[in-house]
Chimera marker file (.cmm) of the C-alpha trace (Angstrom):
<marker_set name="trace">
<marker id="1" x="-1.924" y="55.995" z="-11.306" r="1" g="1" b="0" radius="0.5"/>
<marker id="2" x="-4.283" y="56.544" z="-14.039" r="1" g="1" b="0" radius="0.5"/>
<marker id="3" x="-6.190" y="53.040" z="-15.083" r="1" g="1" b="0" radius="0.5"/>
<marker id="4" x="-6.592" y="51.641" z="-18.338" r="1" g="1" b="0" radius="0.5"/>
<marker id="5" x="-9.786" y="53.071" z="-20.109" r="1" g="1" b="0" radius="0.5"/>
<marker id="6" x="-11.776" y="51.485" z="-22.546" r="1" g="1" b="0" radius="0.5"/>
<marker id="7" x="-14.962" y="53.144" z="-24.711" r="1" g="1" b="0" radius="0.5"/>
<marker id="8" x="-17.552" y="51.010" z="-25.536" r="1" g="1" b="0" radius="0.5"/>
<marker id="9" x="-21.400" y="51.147" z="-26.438" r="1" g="1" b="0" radius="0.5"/>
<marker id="10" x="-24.560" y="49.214" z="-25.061" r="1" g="1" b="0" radius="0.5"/>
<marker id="11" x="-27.986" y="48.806" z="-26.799" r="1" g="1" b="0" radius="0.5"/>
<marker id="12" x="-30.638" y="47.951" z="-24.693" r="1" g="1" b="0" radius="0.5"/>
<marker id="13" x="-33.659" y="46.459" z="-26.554" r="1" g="1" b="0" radius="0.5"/>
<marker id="14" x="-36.597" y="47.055" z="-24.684" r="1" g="1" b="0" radius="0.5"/>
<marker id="15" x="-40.051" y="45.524" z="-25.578" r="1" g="1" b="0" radius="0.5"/>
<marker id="16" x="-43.065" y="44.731" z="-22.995" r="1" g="1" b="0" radius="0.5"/>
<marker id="17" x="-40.783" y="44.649" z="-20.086" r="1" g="1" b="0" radius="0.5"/>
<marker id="18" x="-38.572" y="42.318" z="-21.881" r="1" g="1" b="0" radius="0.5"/>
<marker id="19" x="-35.037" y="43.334" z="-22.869" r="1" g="1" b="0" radius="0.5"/>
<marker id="20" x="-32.694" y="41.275" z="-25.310" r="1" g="1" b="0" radius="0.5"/>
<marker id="21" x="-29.533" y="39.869" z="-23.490" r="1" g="1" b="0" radius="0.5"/>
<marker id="22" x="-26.815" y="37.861" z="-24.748" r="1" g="1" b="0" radius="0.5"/>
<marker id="23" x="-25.425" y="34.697" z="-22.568" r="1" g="1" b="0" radius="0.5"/>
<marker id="24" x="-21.716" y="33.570" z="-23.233" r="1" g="1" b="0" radius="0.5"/>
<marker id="25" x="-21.358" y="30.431" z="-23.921" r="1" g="1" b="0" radius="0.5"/>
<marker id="26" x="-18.146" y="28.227" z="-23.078" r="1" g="1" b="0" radius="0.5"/>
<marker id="27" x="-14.782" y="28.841" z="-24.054" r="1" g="1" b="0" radius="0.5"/>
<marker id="28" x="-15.804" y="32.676" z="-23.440" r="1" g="1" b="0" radius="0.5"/>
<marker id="29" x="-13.721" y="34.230" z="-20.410" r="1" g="1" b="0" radius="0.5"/>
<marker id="30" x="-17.112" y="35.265" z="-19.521" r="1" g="1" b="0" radius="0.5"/>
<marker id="31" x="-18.698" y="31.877" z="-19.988" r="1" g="1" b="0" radius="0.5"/>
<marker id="32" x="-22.085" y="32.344" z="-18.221" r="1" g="1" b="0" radius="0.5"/>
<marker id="33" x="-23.149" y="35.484" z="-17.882" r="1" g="1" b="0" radius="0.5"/>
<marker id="34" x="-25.928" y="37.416" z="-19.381" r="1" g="1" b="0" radius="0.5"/>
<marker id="35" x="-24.733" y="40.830" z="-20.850" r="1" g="1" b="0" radius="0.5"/>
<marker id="36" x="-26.197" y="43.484" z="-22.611" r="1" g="1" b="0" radius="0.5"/>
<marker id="37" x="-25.260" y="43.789" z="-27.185" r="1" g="1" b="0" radius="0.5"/>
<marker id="38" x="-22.566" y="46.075" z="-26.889" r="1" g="1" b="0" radius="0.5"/>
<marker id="39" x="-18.802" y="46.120" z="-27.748" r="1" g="1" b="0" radius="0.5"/>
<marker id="40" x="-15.519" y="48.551" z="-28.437" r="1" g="1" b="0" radius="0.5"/>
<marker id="41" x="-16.148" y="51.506" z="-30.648" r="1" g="1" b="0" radius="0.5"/>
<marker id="42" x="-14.078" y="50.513" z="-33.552" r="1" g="1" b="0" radius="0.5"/>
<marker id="43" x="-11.463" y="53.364" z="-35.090" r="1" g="1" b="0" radius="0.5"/>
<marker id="44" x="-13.424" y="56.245" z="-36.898" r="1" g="1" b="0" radius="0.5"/>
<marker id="45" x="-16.688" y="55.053" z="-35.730" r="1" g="1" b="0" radius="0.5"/>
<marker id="46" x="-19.021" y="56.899" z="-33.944" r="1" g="1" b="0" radius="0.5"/>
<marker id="47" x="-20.547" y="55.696" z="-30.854" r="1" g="1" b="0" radius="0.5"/>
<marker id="48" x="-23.964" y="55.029" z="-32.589" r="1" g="1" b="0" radius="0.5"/>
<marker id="49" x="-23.057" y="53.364" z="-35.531" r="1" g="1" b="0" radius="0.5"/>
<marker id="50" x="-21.060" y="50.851" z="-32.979" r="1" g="1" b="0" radius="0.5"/>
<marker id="51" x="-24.215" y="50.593" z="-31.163" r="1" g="1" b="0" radius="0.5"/>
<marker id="52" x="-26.016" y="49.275" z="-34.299" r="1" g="1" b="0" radius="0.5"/>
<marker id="53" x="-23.157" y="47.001" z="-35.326" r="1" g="1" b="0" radius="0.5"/>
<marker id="54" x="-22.588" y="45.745" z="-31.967" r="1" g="1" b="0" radius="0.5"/>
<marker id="55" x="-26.420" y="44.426" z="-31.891" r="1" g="1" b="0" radius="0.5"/>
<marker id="56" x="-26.166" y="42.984" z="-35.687" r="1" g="1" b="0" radius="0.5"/>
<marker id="57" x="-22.807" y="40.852" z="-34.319" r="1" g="1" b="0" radius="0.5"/>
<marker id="58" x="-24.496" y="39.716" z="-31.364" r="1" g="1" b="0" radius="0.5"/>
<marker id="59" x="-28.491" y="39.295" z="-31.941" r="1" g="1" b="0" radius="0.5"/>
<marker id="60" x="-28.781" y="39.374" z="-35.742" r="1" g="1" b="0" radius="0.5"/>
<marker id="61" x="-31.058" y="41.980" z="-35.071" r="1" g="1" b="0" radius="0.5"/>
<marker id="62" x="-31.170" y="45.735" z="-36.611" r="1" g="1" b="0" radius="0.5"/>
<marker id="63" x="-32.068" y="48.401" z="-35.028" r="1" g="1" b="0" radius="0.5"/>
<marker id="64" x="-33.937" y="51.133" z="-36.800" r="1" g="1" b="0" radius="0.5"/>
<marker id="65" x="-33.819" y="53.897" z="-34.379" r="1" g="1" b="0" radius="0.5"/>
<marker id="66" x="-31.937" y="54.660" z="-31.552" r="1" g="1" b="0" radius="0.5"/>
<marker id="67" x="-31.872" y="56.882" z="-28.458" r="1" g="1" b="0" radius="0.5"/>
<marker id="68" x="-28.502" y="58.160" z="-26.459" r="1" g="1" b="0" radius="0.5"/>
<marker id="69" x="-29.956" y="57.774" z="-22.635" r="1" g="1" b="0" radius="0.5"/>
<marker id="70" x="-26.874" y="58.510" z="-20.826" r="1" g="1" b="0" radius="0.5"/>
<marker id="71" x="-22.934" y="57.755" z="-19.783" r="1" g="1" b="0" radius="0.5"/>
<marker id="72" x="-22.267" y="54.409" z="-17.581" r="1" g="1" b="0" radius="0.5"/>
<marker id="73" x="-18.563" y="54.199" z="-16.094" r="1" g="1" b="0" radius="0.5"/>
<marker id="74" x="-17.756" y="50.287" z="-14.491" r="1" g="1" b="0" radius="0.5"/>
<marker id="75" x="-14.443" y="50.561" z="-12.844" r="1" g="1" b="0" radius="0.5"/>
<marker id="76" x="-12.594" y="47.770" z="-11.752" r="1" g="1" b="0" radius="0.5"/>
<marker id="77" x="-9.814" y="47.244" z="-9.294" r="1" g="1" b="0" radius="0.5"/>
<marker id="78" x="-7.441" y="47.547" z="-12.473" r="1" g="1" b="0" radius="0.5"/>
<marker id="79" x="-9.014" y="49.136" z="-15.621" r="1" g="1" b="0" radius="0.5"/>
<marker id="80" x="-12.227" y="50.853" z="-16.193" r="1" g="1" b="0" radius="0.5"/>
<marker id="81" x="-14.870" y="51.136" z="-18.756" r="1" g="1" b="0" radius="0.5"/>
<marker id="82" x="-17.075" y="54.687" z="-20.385" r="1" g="1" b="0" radius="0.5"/>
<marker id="83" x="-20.041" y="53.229" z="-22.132" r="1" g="1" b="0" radius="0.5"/>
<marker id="84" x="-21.910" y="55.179" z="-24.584" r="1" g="1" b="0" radius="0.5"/>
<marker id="85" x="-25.658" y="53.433" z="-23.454" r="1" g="1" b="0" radius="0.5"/>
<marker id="86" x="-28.545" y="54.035" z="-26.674" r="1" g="1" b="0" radius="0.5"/>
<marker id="87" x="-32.433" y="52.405" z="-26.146" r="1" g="1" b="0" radius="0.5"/>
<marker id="88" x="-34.039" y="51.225" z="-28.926" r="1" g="1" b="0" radius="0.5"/>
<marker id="89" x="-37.615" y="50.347" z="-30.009" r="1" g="1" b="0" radius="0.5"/>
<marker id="90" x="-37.599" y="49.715" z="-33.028" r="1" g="1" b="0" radius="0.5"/>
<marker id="91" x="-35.833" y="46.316" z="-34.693" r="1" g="1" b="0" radius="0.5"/>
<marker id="92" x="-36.179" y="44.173" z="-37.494" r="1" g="1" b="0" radius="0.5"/>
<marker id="93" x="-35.103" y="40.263" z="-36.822" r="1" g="1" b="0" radius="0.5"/>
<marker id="94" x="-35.328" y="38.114" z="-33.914" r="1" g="1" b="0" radius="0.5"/>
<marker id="95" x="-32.465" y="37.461" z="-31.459" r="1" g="1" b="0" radius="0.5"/>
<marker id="96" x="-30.021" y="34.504" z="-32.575" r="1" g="1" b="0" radius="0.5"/>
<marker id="97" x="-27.515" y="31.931" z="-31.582" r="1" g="1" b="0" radius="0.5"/>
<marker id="98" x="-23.830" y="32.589" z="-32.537" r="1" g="1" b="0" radius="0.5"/>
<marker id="99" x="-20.430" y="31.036" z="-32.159" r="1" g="1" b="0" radius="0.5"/>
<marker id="100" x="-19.516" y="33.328" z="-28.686" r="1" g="1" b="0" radius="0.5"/>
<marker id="101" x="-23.225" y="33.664" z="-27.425" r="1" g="1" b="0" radius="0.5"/>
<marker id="102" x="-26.856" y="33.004" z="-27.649" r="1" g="1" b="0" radius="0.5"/>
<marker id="103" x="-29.306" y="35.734" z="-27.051" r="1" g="1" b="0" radius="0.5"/>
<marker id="104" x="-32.914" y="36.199" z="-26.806" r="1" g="1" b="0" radius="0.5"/>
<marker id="105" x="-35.713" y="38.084" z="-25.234" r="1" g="1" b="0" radius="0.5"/>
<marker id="106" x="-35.909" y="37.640" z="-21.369" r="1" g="1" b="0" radius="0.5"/>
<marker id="107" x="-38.059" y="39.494" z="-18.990" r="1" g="1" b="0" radius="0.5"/>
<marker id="108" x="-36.497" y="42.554" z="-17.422" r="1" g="1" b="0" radius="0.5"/>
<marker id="109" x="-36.699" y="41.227" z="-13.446" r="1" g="1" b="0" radius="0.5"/>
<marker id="110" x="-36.076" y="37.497" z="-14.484" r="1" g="1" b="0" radius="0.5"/>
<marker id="111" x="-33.168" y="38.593" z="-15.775" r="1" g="1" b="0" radius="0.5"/>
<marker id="112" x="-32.031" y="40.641" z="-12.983" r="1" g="1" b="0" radius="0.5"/>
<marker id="113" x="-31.916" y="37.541" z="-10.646" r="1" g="1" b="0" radius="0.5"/>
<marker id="114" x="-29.814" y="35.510" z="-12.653" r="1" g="1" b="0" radius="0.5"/>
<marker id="115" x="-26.473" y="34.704" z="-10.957" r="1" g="1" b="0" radius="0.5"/>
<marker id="116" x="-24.313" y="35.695" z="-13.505" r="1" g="1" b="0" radius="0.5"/>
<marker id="117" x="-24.489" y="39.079" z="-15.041" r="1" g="1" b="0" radius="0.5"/>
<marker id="118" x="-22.344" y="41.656" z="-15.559" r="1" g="1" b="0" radius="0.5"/>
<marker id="119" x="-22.805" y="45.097" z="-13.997" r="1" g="1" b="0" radius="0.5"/>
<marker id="120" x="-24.242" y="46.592" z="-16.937" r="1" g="1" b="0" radius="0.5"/>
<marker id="121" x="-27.767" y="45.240" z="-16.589" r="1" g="1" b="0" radius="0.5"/>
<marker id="122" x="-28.165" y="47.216" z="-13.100" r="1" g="1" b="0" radius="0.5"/>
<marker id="123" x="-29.547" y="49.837" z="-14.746" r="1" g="1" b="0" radius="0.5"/>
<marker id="124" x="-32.476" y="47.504" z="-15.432" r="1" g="1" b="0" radius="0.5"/>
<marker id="125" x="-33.379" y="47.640" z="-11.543" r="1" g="1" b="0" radius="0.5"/>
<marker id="126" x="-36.695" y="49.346" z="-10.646" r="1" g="1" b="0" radius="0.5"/>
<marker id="127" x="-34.720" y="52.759" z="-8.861" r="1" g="1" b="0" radius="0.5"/>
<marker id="128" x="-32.620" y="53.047" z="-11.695" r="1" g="1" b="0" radius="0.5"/>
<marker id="129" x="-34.725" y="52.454" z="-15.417" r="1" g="1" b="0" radius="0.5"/>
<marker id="130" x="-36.201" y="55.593" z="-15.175" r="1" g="1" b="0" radius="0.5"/>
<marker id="131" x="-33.065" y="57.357" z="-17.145" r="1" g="1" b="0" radius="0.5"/>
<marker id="132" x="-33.129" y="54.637" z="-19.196" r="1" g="1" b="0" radius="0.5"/>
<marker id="133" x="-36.656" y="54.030" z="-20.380" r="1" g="1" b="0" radius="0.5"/>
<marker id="134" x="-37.951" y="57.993" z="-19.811" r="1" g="1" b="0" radius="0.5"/>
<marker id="135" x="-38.040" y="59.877" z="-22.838" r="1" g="1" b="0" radius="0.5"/>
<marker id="136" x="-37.796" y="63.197" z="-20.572" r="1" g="1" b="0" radius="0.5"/>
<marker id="137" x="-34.491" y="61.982" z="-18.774" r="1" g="1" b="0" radius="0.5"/>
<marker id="138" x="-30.917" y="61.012" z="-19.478" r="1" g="1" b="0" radius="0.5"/>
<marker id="139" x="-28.654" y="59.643" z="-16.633" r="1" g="1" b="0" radius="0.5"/>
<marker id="140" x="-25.267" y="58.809" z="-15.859" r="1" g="1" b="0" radius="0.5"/>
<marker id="141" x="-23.912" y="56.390" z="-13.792" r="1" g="1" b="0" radius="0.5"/>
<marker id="142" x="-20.862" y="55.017" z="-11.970" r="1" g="1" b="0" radius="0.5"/>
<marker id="143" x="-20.754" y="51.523" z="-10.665" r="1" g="1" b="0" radius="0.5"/>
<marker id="144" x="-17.239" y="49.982" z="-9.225" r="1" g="1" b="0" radius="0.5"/>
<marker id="145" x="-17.027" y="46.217" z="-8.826" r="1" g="1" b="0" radius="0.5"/>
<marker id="146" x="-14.686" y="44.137" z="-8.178" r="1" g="1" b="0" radius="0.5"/>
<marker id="147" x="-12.997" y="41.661" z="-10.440" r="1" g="1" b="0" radius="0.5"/>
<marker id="148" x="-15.675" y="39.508" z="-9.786" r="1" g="1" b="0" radius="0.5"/>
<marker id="149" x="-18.595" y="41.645" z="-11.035" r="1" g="1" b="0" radius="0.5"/>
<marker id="150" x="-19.501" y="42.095" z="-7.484" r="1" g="1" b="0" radius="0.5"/>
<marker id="151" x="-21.073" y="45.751" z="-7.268" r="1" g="1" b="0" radius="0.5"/>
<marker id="152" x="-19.238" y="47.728" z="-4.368" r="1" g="1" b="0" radius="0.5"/>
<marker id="153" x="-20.689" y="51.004" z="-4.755" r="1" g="1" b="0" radius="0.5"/>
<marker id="154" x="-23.152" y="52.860" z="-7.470" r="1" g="1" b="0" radius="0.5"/>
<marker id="155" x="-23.680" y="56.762" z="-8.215" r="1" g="1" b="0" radius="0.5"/>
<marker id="156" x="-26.516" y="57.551" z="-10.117" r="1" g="1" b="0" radius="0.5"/>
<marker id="157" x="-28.137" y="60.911" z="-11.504" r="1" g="1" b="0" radius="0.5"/>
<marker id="158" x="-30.982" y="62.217" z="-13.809" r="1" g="1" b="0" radius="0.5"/>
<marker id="159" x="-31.264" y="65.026" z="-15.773" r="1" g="1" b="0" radius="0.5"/>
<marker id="160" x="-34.073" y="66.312" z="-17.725" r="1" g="1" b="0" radius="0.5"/>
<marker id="161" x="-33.428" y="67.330" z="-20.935" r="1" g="1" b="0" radius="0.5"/>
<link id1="1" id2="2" r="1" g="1" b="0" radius="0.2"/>
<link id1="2" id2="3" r="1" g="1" b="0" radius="0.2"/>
<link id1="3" id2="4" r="1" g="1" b="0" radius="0.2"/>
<link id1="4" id2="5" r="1" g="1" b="0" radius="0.2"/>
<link id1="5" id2="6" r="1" g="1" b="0" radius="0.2"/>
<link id1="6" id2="7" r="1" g="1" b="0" radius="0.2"/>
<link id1="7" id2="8" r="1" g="1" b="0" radius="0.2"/>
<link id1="8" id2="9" r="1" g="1" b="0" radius="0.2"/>
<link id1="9" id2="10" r="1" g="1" b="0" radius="0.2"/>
<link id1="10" id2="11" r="1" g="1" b="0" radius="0.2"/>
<link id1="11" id2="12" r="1" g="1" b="0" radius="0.2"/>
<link id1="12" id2="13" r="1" g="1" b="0" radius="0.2"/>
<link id1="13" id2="14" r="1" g="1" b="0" radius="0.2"/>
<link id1="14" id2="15" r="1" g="1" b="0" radius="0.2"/>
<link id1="15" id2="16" r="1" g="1" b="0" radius="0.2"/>
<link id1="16" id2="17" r="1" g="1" b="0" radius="0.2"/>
<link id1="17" id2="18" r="1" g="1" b="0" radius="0.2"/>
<link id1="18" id2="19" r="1" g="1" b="0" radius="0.2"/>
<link id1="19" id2="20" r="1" g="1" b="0" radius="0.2"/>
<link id1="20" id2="21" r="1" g="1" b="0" radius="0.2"/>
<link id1="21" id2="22" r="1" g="1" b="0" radius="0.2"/>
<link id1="22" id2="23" r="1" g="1" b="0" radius="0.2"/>
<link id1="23" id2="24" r="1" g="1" b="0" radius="0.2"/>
<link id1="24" id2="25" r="1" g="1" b="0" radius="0.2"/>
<link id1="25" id2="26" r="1" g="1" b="0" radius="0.2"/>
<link id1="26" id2="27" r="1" g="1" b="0" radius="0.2"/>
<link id1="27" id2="28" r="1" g="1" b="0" radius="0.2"/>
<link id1="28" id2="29" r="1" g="1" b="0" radius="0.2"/>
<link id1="29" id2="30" r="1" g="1" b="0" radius="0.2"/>
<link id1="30" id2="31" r="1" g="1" b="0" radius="0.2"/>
<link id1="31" id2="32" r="1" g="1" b="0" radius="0.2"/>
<link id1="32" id2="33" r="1" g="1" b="0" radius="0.2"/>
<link id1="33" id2="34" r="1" g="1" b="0" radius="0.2"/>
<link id1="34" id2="35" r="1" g="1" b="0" radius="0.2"/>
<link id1="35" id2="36" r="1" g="1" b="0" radius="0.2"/>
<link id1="36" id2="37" r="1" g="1" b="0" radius="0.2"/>
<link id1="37" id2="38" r="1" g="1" b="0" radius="0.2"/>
<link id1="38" id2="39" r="1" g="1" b="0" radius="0.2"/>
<link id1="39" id2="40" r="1" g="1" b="0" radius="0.2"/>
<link id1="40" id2="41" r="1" g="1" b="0" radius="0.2"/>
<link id1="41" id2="42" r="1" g="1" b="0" radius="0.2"/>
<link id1="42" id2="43" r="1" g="1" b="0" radius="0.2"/>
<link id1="43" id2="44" r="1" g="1" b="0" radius="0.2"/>
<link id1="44" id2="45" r="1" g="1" b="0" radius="0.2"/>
<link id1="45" id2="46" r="1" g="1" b="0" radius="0.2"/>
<link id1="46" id2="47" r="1" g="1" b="0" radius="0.2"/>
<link id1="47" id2="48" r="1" g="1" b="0" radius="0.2"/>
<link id1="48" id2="49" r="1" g="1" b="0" radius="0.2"/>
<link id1="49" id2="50" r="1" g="1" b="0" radius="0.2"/>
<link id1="50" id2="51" r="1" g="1" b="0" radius="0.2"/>
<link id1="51" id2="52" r="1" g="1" b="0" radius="0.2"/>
<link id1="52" id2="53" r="1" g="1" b="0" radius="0.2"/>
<link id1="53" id2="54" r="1" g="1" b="0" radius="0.2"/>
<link id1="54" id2="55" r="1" g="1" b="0" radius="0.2"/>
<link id1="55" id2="56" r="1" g="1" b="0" radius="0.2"/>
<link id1="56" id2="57" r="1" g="1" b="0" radius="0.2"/>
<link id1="57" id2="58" r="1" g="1" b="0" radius="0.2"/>
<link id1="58" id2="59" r="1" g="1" b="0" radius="0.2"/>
<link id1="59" id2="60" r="1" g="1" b="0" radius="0.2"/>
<link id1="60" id2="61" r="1" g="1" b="0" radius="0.2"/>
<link id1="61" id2="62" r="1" g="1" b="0" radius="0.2"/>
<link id1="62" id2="63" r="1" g="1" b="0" radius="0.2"/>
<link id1="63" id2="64" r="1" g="1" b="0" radius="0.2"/>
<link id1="64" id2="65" r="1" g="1" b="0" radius="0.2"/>
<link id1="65" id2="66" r="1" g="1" b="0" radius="0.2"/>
<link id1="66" id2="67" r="1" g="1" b="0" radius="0.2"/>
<link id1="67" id2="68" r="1" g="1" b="0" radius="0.2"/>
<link id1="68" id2="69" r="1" g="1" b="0" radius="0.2"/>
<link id1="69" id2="70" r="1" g="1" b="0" radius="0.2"/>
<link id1="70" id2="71" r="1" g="1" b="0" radius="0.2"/>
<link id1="71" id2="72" r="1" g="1" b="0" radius="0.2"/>
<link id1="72" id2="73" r="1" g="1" b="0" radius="0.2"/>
<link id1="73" id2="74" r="1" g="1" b="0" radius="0.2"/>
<link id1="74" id2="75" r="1" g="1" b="0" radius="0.2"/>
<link id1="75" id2="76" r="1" g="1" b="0" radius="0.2"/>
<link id1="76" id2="77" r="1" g="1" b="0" radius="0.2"/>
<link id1="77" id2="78" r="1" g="1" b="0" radius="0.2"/>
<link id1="78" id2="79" r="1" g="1" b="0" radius="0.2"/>
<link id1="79" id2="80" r="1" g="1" b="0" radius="0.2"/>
<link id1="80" id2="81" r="1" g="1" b="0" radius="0.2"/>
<link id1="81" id2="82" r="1" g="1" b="0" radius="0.2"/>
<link id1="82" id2="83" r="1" g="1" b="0" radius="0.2"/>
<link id1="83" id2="84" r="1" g="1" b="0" radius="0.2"/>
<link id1="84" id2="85" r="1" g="1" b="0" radius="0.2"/>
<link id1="85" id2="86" r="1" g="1" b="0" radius="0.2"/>
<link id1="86" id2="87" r="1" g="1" b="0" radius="0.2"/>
<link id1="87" id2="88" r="1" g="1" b="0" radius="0.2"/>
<link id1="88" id2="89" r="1" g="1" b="0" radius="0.2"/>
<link id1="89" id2="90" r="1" g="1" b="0" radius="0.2"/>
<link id1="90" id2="91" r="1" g="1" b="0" radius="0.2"/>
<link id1="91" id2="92" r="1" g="1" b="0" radius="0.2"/>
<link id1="92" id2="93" r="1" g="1" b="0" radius="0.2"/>
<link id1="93" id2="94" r="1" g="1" b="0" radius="0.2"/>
<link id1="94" id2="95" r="1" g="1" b="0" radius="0.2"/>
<link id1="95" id2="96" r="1" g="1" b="0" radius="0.2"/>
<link id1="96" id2="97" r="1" g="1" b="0" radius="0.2"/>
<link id1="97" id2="98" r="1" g="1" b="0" radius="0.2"/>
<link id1="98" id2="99" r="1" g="1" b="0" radius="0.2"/>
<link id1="99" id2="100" r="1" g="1" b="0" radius="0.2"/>
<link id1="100" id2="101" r="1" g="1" b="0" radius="0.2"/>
<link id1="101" id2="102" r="1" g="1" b="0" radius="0.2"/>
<link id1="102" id2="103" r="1" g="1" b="0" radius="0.2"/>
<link id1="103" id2="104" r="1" g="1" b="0" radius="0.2"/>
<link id1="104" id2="105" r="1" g="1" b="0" radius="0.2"/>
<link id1="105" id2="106" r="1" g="1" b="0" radius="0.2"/>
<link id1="106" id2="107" r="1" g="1" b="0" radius="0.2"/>
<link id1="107" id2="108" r="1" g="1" b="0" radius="0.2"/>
<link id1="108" id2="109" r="1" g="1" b="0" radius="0.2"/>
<link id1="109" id2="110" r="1" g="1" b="0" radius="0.2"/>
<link id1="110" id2="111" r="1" g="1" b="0" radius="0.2"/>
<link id1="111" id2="112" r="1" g="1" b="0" radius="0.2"/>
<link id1="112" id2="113" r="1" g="1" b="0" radius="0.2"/>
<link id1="113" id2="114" r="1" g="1" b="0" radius="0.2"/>
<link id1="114" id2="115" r="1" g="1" b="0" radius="0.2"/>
<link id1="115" id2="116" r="1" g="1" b="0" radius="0.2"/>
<link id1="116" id2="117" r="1" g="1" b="0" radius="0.2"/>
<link id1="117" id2="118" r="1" g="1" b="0" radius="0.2"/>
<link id1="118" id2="119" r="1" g="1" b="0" radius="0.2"/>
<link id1="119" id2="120" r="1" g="1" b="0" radius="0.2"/>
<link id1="120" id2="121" r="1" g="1" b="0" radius="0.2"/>
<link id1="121" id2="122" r="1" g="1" b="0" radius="0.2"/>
<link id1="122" id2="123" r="1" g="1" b="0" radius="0.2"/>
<link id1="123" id2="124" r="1" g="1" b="0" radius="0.2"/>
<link id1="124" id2="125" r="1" g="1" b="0" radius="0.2"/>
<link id1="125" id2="126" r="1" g="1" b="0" radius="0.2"/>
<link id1="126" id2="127" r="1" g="1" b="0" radius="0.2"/>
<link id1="127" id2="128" r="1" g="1" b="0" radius="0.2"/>
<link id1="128" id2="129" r="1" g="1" b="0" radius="0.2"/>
<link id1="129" id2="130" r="1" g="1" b="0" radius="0.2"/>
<link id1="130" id2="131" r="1" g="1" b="0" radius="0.2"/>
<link id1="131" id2="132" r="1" g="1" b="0" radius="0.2"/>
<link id1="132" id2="133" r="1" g="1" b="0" radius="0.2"/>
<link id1="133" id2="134" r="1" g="1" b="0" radius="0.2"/>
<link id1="134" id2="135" r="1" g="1" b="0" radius="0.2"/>
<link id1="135" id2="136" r="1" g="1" b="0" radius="0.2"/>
<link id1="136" id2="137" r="1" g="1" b="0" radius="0.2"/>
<link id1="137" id2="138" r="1" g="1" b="0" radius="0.2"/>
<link id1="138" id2="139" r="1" g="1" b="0" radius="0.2"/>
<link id1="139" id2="140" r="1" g="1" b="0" radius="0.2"/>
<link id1="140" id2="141" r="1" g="1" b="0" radius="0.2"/>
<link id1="141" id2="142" r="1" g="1" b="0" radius="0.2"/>
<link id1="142" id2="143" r="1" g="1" b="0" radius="0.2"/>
<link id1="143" id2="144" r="1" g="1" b="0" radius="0.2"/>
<link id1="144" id2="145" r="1" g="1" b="0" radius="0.2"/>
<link id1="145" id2="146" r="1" g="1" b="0" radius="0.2"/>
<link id1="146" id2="147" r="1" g="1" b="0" radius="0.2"/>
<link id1="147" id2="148" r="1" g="1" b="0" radius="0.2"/>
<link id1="148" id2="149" r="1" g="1" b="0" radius="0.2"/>
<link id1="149" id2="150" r="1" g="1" b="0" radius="0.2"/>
<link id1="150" id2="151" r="1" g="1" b="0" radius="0.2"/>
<link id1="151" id2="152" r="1" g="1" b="0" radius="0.2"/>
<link id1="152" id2="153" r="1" g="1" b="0" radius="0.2"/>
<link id1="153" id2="154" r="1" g="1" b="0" radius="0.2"/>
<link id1="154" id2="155" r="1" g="1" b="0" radius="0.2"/>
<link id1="155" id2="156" r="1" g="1" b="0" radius="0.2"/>
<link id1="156" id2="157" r="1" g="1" b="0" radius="0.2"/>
<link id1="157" id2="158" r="1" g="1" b="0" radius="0.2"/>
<link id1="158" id2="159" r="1" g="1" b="0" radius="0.2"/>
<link id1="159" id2="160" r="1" g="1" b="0" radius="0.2"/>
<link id1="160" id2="161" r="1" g="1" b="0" radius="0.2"/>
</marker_set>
């Protein structure tokens, strides 16, 4: 059986080894947990432009320029997620406070010992930014967890361009 599948975007902000990361606040079925600006690719949008509207809904920031770094699947015991992931460097604004989430600028291995975050940020970790932050590399990556954001098994490969 085939599982529900869902395209979406991330937009990791990356600046001195600090990345911008939302935190959902309560009432949120994610209440807690640090996440990366992303979202849904709305109907006749392209993945980039979802990217960039994704950030402006969740930081107030803009991104001037982005870069397509690769293809992250999450799958989950009963559904299962193809993210479009773009880097960016260059912004105008400063991360804000919203309704659904706060976010702000929080260094890159702080960030990976919080309790809470979703799968997504993995690709933070030391073995892994490479494809991420490398201009001469792209990656994909498969992580399955379990309904509990509990990573049970990652596949990961570069390619140069």
């Amino acid at each position: 059986m085939d599982k529900p599948t869902r395209k979406a975007v991330r937009c990791y902000l990356i600046k001195d080894n600090k990345v911008v990361a939302i935190k959902y606040k309560k009432g949120n079925e994610k209440e807690g947990y640090y996440d990366i600006p992303g979202g849904k690719i709305e109907y006749a949008e392209s993945p980039k432009e979802s990217a960039i509207r994704e950030m402006k809904e969740e930081t107030g920031i803009n991104i001037k320029k982005l870069q397509h770094k690769g293809i992250m699947t999450i799958e989950y015991p009963n559904r299962k997620f193809i993210f479009d992931i773009f880097l960016s460097n260059e912004y105008e604004g400063e991360p804000q406070e919203f309704e659904e989430n706060t976010s702000e600028w929080i260094d890159r291995k702080e960030l990976l010992q919080k309790q809470k975050i979703l799968s997504n940020i993995m690709i933070l970790d030391r073995f892994f930014i490479k494809g991420l932050i490398d201009d001469r590399y792209n990656f994909s990556m498969n992580i399955v967890v379990d309904e509990q954001e509990n990573i049970l098994n990652v596949d990961y490969s570069l390619k140069e361009k």
